[in-house]
C-alpha positions as CSV (number, residue, x, y, z in Angstrom):
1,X,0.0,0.0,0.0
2,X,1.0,3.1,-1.2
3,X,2.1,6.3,1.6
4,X,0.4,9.3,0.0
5,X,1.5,11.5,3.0
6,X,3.9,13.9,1.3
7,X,2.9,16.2,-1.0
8,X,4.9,17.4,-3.9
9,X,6.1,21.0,-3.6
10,X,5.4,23.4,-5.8
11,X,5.3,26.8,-7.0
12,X,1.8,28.8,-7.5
13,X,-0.2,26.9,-9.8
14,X,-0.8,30.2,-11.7
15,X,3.1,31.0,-11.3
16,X,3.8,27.1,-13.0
17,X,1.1,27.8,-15.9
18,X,2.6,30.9,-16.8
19,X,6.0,29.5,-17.1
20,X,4.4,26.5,-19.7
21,X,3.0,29.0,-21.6
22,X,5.4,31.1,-22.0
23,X,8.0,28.5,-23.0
24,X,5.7,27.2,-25.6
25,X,3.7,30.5,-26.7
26,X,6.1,30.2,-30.1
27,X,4.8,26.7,-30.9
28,X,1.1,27.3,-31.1
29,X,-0.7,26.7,-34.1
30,X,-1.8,24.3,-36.4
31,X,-4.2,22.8,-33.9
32,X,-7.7,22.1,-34.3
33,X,-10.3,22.0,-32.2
34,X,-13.0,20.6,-33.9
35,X,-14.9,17.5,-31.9
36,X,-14.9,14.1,-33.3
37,X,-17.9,12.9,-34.4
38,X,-20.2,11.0,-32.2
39,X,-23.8,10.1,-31.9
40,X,-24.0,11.9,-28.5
41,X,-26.4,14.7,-28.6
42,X,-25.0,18.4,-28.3
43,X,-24.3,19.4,-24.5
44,X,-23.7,16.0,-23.4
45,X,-19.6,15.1,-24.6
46,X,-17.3,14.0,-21.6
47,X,-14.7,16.2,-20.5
48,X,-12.4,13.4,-20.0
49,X,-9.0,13.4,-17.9
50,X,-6.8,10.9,-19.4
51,X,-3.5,10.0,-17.8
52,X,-0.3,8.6,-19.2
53,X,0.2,5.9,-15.9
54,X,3.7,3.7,-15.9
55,X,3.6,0.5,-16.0
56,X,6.9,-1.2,-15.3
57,X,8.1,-3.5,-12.9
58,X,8.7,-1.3,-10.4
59,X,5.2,1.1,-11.1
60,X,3.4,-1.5,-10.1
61,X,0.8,-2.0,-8.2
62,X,-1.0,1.0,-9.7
63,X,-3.3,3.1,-8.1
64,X,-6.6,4.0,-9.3
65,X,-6.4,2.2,-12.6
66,X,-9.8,0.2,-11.7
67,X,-11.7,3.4,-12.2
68,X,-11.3,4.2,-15.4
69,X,-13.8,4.4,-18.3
70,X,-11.4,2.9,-20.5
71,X,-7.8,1.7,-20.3
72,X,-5.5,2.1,-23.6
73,X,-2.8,-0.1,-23.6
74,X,0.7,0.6,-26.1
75,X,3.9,-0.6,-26.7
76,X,6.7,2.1,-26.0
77,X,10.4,2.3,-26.3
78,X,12.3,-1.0,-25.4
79,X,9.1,-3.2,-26.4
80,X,7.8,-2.1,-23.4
81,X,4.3,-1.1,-22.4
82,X,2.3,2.2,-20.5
83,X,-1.1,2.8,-20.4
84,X,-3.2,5.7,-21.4
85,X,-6.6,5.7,-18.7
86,X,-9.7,7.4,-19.6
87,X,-11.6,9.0,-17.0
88,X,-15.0,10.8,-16.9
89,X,-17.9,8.9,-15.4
90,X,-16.1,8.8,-11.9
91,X,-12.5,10.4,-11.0
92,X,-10.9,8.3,-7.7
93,X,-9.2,10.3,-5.4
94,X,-5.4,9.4,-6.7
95,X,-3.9,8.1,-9.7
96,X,-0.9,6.5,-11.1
97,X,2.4,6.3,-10.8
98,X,1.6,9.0,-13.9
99,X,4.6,9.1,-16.6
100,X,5.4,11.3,-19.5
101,X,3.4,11.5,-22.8
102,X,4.3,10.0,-26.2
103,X,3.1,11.6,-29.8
104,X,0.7,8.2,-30.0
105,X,-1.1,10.0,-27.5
106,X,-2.1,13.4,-29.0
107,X,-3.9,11.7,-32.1
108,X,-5.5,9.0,-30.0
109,X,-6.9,11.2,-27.9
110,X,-8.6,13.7,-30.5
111,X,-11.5,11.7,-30.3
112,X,-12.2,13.3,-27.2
113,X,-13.5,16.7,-27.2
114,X,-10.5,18.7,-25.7
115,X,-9.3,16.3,-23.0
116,X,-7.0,16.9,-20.4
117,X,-4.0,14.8,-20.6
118,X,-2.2,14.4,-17.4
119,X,1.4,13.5,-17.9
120,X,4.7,14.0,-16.2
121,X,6.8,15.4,-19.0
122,X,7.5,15.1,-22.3
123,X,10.6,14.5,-24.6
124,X,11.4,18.1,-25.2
125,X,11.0,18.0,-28.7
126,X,7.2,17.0,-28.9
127,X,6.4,19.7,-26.5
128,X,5.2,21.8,-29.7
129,X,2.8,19.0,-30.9
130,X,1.7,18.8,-27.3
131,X,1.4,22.5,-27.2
132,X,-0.7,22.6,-30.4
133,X,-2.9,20.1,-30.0
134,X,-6.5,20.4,-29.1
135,X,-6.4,19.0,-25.3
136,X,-5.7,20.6,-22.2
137,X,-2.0,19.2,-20.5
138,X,-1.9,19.0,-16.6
139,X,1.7,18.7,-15.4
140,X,3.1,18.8,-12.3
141,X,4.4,22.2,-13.5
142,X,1.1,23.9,-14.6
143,X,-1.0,22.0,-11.4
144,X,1.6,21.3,-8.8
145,X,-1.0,21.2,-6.1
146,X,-2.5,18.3,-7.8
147,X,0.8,16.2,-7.7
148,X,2.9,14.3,-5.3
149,X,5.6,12.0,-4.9
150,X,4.8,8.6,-2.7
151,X,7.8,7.7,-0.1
152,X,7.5,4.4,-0.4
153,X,8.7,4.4,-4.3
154,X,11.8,5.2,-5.7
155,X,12.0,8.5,-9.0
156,X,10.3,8.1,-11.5
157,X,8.1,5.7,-10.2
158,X,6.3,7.5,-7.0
159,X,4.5,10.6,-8.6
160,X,0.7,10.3,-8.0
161,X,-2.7,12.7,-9.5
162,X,-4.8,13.8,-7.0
163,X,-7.7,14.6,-9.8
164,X,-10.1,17.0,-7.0
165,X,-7.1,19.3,-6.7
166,X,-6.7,19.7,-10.6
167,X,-8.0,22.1,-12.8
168,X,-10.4,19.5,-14.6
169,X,-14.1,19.8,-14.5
170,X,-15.6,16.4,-14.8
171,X,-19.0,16.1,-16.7
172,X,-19.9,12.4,-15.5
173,X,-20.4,11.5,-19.2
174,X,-19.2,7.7,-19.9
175,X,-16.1,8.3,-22.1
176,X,-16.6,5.2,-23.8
177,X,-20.3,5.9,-24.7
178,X,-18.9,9.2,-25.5
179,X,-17.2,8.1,-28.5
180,X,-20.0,6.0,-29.6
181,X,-19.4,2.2,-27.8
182,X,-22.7,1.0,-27.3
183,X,-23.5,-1.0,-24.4
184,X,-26.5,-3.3,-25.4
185,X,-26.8,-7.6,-25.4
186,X,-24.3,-8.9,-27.4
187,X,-24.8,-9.1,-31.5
188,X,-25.1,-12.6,-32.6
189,X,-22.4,-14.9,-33.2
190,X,-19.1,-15.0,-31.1
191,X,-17.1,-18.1,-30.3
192,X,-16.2,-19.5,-26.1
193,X,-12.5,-18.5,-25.1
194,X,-11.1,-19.1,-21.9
195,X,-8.4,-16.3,-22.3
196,X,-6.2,-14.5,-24.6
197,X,-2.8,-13.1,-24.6
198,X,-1.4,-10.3,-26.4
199,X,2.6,-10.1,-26.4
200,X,4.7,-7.4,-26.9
201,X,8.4,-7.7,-27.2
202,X,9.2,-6.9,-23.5
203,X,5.5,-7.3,-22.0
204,X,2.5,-9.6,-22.0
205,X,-1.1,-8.9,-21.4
206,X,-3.5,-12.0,-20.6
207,X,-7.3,-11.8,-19.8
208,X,-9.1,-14.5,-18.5
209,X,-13.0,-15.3,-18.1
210,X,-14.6,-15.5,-14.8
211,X,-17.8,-16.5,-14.6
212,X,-17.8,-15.8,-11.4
213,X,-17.9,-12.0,-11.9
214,X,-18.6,-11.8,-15.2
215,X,-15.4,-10.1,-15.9
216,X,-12.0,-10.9,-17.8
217,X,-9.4,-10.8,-15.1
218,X,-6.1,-9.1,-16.3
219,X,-2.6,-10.6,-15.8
220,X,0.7,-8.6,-16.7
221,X,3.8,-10.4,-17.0
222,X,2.1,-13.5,-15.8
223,X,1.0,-12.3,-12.6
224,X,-2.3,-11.3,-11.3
225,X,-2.9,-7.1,-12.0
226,X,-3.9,-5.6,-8.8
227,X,-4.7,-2.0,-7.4
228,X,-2.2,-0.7,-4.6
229,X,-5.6,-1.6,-2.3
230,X,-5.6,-5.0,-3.5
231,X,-8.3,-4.7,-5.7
232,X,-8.1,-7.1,-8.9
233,X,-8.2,-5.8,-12.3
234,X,-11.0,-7.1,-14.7
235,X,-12.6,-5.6,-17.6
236,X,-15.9,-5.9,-19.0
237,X,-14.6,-6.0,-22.2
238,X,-11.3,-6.3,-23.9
239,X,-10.4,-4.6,-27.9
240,X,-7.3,-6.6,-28.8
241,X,-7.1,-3.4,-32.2
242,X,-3.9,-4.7,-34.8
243,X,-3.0,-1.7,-35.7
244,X,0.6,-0.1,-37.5
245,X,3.5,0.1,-35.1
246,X,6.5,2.3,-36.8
247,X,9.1,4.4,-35.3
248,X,7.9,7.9,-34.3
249,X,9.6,11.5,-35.0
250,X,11.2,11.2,-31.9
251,X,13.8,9.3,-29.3
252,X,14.4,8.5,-25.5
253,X,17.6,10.1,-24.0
254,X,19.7,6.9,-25.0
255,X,19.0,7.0,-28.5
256,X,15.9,4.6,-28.7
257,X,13.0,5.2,-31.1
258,X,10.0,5.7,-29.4
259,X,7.2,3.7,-31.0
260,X,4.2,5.2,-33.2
261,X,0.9,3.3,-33.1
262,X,-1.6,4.5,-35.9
263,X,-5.6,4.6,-34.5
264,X,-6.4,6.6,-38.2
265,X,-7.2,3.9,-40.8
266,X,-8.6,0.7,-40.7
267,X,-8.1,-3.2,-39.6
268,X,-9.0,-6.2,-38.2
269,X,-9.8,-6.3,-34.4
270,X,-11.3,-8.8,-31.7
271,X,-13.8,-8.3,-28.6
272,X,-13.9,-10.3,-26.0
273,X,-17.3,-10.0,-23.8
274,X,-19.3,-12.3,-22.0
275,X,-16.5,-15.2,-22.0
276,X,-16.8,-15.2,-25.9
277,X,-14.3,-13.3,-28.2
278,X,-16.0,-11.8,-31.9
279,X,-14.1,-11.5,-34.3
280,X,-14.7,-8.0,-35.9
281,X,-13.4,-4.7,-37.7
282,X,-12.0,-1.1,-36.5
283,X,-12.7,2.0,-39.1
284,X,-11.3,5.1,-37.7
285,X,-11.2,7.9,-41.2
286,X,-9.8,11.0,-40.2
287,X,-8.0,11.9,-36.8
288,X,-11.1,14.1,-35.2
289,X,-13.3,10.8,-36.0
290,X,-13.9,8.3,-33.5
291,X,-13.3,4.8,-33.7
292,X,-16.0,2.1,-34.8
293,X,-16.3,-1.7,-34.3
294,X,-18.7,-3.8,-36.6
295,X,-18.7,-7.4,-37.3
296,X,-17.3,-8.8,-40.2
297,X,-20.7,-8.9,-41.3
298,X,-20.8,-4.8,-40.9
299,X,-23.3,-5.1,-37.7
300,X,-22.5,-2.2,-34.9
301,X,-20.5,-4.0,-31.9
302,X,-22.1,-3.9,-29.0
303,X,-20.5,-4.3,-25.5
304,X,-21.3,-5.3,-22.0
305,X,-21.6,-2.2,-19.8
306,X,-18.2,-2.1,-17.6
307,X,-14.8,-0.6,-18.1
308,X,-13.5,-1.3,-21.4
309,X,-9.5,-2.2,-22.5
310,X,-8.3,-1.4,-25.5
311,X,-5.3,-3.5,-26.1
312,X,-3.2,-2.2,-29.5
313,X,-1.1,-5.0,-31.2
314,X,0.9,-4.7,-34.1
315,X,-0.2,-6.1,-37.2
């Protein structure tokens, strides 16, 4: 269990914003802000908080993961993996460990209407996309009343979100539903699976049926996913999306290519709900588009209401 004692020090929040803008008032521009499409009527979008959270050996248990409307999983640098959590029907009252931000992110999220990305940084030369795009960043330098480091977790792994001390006003809106997932009894068809894995070169995701609480349970590495209270991680439905993996415009401090996964375009995908797994198809046209799921027989996927993974493999 987590201590959440301490928290991190900080100048004004106002002070800190200042500072960010100023330093990236030359990059601006570019950015659009029109919404995605969605079948949500006018008044009613999410204002989500999405969260860059770690996801290493050592970031592990997280905290707050279990709340999320739905949880975006990638591959990053090393064939490692971090998650991108969606928030907006409930917030908990901490997050994380939260990490920095990768250019995946910023199309990704433009399906949202102007989200607010919580991250801890940024390679310094994709602050200008970050700067330009259409969401909202919350650091520990533009909120630093919001942030704090855990003691019981060694930098870079200990720096938690309180959400209630950020400047985010949350609309209750399922973000899921938001970008037009429909939760409704299953479509027709679907075949009985037990579990599925999805690898990545350094990590590997499995999610396995329980009957017993009608949930797929998630294991990382092998081991049982937990909460930092113990809770057990278990979605009510799982995206496994094949999708293009390439190197992005950018690198880690020792040289390495950070990945680029591409949600614009179209593919092959499969849901898992209800212990059965569909085999279906992802259209996603233009960046301010959300994404759809059909059948392979064009029928709207429908899923079981719960928090939602989204699991991207390569191709």
């Amino acid at each position: 269990m987590h201590s959440f004692g301490t928290r991190r020090p900080g100048a004004a929040s106002a002070v800190a914003l200042a500072l960010l803008v100023a330093a990236l008032a030359g990059c601006q521009g570019g950015g659009t802000t029109s919404a995605p499409s969605s079948s949500e009527p006018a008044g009613s979008r999410a204002h989500v908080l999405a969260m860059k959270i770690d996801n290493v050996g050592p970031a592990r248990p997280q905290t707050g993961l279990d709340k999320a409307d739905i949880v975006y999983v990638e591959q990053v640098e090393a064939g490692l993996s971090r998650m991108l959590a969606a928030y907006s029907s409930r917030l908990p009252g901490v997050v994380g460990p939260v990490r920095s931000a990768r250019e995946t992110d910023l199309e990704l999220l433009r399906q949202f209407d102007r989200p607010t990305l919580a991250f801890s940084g940024a390679q310094s030369k994709l602050l200008p996309a970050i700067a330009a795009a259409p969401l909202d960043p919350l650091t520990p330098e533009t909120d630093p009343d919001a942030y704090f480091r855990s003691s019981d977790r060694a930098a870079p792994h200990n720096l938690y979100l309180r959400p209630a001390r950020a400047s985010h006003t949350a609309t209750g809106v399922n973000a899921a539903e938001d970008i037009g997932l429909r939760f409704a009894a299953a479509v027709p068809g679907g075949k009985a699976v037990a579990a599925r894995t999805v690898r990545y070169p350094a990590a590997r995701f499995s999610f396995t049926w329980s009957a017993e609480r009608s949930r797929w349970l998630v294991s990382m590495d092998g081991a049982p996913a937990r909460t930092a209270d113990g809770t057990r991680l278990a979605a009510a439905d799982v995206v496994v999306q094949y999708v293009t993996v390439r190197p992005s415009l950018y690198q880690d401090r020792w040289g390495s290519k950070s990945p680029y996964t591409e949600t614009v375009g179209s593919g092959s995908a499969v849901v898992l709900r209800d212990g059965k797994e569909y085999d279906a198809e992802w259209s996603r046209p233009a960046a301010d588009a959300a994404t759809s799921f059909t059948t392979r027989d064009g029928e709207r996927m429908t899923f079981a209401p719960g928090q939602v993974w989204i699991v991207f493999a390569s191709k």
